[in-house]
Wavefront OBJ file of the C-alpha trace (Angstrom):
o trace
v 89.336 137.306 94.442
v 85.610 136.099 96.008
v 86.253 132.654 95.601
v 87.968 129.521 94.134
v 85.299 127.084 91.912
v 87.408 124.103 91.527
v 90.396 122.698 90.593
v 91.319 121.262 87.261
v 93.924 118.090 87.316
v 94.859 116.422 83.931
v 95.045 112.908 84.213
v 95.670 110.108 82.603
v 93.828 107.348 83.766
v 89.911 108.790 85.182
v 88.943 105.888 87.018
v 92.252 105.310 88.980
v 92.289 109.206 90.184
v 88.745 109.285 90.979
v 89.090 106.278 93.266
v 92.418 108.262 94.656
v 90.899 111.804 94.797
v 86.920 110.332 96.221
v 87.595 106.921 97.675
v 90.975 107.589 99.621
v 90.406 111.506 100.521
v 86.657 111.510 100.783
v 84.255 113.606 98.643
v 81.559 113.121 96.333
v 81.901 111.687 93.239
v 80.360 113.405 90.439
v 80.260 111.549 86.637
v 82.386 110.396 84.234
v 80.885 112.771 81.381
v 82.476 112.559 77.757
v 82.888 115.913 76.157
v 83.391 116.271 72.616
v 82.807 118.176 69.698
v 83.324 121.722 68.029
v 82.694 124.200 71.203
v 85.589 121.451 73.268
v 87.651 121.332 70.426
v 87.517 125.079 70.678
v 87.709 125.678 74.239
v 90.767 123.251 74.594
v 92.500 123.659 71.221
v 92.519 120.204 70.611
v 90.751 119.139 67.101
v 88.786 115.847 67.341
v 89.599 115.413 71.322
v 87.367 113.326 73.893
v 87.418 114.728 77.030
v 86.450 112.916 80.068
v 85.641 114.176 82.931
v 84.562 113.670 86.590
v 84.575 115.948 89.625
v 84.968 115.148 93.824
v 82.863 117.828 95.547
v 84.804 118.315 99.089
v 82.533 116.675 102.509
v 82.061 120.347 103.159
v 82.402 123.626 101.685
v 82.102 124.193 97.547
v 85.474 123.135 96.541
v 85.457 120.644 93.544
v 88.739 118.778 92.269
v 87.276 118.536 88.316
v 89.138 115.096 87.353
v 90.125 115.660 83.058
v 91.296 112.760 81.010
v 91.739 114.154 77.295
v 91.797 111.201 75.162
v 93.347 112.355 71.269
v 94.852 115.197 73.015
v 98.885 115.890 73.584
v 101.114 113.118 73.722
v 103.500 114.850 76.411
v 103.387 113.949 79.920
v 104.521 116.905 82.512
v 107.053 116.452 85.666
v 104.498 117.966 88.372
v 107.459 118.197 90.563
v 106.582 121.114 92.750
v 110.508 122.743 92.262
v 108.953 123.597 88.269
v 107.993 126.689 87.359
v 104.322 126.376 86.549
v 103.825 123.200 88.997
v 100.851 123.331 91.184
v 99.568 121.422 93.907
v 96.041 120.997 95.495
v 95.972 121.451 99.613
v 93.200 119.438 101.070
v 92.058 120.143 104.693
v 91.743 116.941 106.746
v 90.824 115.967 110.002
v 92.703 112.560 111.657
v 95.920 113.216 109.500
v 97.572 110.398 111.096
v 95.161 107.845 110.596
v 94.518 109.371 107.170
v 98.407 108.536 106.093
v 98.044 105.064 107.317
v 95.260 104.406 105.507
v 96.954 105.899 102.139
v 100.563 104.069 102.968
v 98.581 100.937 103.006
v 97.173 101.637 99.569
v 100.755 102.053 97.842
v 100.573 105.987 98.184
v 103.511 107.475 98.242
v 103.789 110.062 101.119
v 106.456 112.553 100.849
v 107.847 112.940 104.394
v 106.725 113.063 107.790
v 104.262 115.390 108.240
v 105.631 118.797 109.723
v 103.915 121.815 111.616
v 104.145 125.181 109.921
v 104.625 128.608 110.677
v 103.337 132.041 110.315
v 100.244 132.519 108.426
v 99.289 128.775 109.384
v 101.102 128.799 112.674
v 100.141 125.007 114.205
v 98.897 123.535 110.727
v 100.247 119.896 110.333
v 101.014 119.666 106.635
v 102.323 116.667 104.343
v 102.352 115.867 100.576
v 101.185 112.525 99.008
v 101.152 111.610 95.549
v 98.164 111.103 93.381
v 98.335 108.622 90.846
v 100.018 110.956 88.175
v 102.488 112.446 90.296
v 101.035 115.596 91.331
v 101.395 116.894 94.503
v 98.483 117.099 97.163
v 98.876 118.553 100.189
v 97.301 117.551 103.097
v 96.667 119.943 105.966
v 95.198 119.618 109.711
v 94.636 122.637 111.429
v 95.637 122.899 114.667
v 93.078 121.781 117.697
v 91.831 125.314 118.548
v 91.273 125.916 114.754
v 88.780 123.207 114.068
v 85.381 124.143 112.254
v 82.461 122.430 114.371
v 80.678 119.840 112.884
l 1 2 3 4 5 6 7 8 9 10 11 12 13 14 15 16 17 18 19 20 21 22 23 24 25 26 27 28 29 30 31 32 33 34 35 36 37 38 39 40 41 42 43 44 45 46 47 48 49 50 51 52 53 54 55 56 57 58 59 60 61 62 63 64 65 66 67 68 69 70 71 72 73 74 75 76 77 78 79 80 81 82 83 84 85 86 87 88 89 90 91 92 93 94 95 96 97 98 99 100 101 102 103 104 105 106 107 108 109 110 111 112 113 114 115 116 117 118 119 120 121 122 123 124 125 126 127 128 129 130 131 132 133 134 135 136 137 138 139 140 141 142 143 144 145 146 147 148 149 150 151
């Protein structure tokens, strides 16, 4: 695989995770866009749907979180519980993890646990989930001291 583009999260309210996913974790926000009409009605199998959309572009690297709200789309409303089969979760390199959490405990994020450090492949990584504003799991990972890119 050369690379990963982005990362598509349903949502249900845009404004609320683009303030989580840009204002509380950094990035660039990009949009909203509506999308609608017959190629996204194709593309998402949804007749008649309104799509709207935003993306956070990461402080560095490409990565892009692309932020969907499908409005006249399915009713149904998944567990994102990471135990699911089909559950996925979006692992965000940070730096000042600590401060980071305090910052996001003060908001009303939830945070799952205290954050632990990891073993082999990411021996030294200090690694926590949070909540985003649907549920989903984000991960939140600070590489050790002797891993840190130079700014």
């Amino acid at each position: 695989m050369p690379s990963v583009h982005h990362v598509g999260i349903t949502v249900s309210n845009l404004e609320r995770s683009m303030d989580f996913y840009a204002d509380l974790l950094g990035g660039e926000r990009l949009g909203p866009y509506e999308r609608s009409g017959p190629r996204i009605d194709a593309v998402t199998g949804y007749p008649g749907v309104l799509v709207r959309q935003a993306f956070v572009r990461a402080r560095e690297g490409p990565t892009v979180v692309e932020l969907l709200q499908y409005v006249r789309g399915s009713s149904v409303v998944l567990d994102p519980d990471n135990g699911y089969v089909g559950a996925a979760h979006v692992a965000i390199i940070v730096r000042g993890l600590d401060g980071l959490l305090t910052r996001l405990r003060a908001a009303g994020v939830t945070v799952q646990s205290d954050p632990i450090v990891t073993s082999e492949p990411m021996a030294g990584y200090r690694c926590v989930y949070v909540l985003d504003p649907d549920r989903v799991r984000v991960e939140l990972v600070e590489p050790p001291p002797e891993r840190e890119v130079s700014d």
